[in-house]
N, C-alpha and C positions, 0 to 999 in steps of 0.2 A: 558464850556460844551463840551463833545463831539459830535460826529458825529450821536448820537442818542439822542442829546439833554437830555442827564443825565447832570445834575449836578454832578462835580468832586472835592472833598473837600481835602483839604491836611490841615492837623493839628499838629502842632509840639509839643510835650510832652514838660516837663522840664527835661527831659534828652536827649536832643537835636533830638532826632527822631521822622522823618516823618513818619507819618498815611495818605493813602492816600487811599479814600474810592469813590466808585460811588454807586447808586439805592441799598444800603445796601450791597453792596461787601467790601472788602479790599483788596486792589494790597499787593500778595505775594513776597519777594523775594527770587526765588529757591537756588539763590546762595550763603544760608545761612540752609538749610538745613538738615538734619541729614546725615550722611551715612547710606545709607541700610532704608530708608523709603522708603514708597511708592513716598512723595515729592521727595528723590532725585534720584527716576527712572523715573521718569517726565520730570524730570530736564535734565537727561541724555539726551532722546531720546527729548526734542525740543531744545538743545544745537547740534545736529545732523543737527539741519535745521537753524538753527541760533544762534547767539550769547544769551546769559539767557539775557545780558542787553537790548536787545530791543525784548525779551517777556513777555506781560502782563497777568499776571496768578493772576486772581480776586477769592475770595474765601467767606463764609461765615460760622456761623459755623457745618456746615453739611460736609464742605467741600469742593476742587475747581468746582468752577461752569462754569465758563468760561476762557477758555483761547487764548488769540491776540497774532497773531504776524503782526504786521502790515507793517513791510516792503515788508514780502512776498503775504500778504493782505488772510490771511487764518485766521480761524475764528473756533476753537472746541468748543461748551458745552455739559455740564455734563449731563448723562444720567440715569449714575448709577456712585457707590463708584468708583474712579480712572478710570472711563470708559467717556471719551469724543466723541460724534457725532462730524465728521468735518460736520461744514455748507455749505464747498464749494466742496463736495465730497458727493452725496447724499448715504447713505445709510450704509458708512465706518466708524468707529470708530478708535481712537486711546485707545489703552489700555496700561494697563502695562506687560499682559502677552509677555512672547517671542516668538515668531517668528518660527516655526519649521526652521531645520537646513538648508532646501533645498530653503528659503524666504531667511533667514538670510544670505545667500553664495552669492545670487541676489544682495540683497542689498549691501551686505559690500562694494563695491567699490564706492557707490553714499552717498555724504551728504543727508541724510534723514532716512525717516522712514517708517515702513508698517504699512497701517492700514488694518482693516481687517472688514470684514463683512459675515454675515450667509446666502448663498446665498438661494434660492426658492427649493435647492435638499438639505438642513442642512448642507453644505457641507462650512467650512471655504473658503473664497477667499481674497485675496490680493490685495492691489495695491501699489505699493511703490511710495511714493511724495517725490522728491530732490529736493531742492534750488539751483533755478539758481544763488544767490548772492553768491557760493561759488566758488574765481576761482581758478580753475586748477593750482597746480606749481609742479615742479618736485623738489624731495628734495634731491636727489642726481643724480650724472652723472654715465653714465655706465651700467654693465651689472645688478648691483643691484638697478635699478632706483628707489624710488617710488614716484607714485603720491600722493598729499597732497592737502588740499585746504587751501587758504587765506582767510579769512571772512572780512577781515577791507579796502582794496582798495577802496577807496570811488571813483576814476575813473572807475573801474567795476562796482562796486555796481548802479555810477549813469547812467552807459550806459543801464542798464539792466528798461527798460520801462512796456513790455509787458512779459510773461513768466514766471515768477520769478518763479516758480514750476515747472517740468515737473514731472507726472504721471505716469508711466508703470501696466499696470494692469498682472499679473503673474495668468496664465490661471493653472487651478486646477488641473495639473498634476505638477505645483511648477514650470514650466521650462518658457522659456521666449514666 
């Protein structure tokens, strides 16, 4: 059972593959995907914030309903087609659309993603959420440094207790 007392069923076909289902979902695996789906634009931007193998993306056939990442302890469901509420971000969604250029410039530097919401003036707003489980490494020396992140140190990953998000909300002029 999980944490909300679903029952979790895994069932193994005769051709050796898992089904593995809760309260009438089935856990997706993104990282089998089409290219150029909407599944592997999904896939993209919560591969931004962690690794696909420890995100759970439950579906049914309407389509993804809910999506876990439980290390970062963030929680999306489905609101509309490809459009997920985060639950720990009241009022923000993640979508598949992109980003205008001036969010997308924001972010580029941070493992994460923007979500976005229709503020009280109709007016898109932002918030960009990075993963603190990604660390820092520089992948070259010198004048052409760049920074890069690690995702598998599991001595980082277990120092990181509280936080594991950090949020910047990008004020409706696009700038920080």
């Amino acid at each position: 059972r999980d944490g909300n007392a679903a029952a979790v069923t895994v069932s193994v076909g005769t051709d050796g593959a898992a089904t593995v289902t809760r309260s009438g979902l089935t856990l997706v695996d993104l990282r089998s995907c089409a290219p150029g789906s909407p599944a592997a634009a999904l896939a993209a931007k919560l591969r931004s914030l962690d690794s696909l193998a420890h995100a759970l993306v439950w579906a049914d056939d309407a389509g993804v309903r809910l999506v876990e990442l439980p290390r970062l302890e963030l929680t999306f469901e489905a609101t509309a087609p490809w459009a997920l509420a985060s639950n720990d971000f009241h009022g923000y969604a993640l979508t598949l659309e992109v980003a205008p250029e001036s969010v997308a410039r924001l972010l580029a530097p941070l493992p994460g993603v923007a979500l976005s919401a229709t503020s009280a003036y109709e007016r898109t707003e932002y918030l960009l959420v990075a993963s603190a489980l990604a660390k820092p490494v520089v992948a070259t020396a010198g004048a052409d440094s760049l920074l890069k992140t690690e995702r598998n140190d599991q001595n980082w990953i277990g120092s990181i207790v509280e936080n594991k998000v950090h949020a910047y909300p990008v004020h409706l002029t696009q700038e920080w």
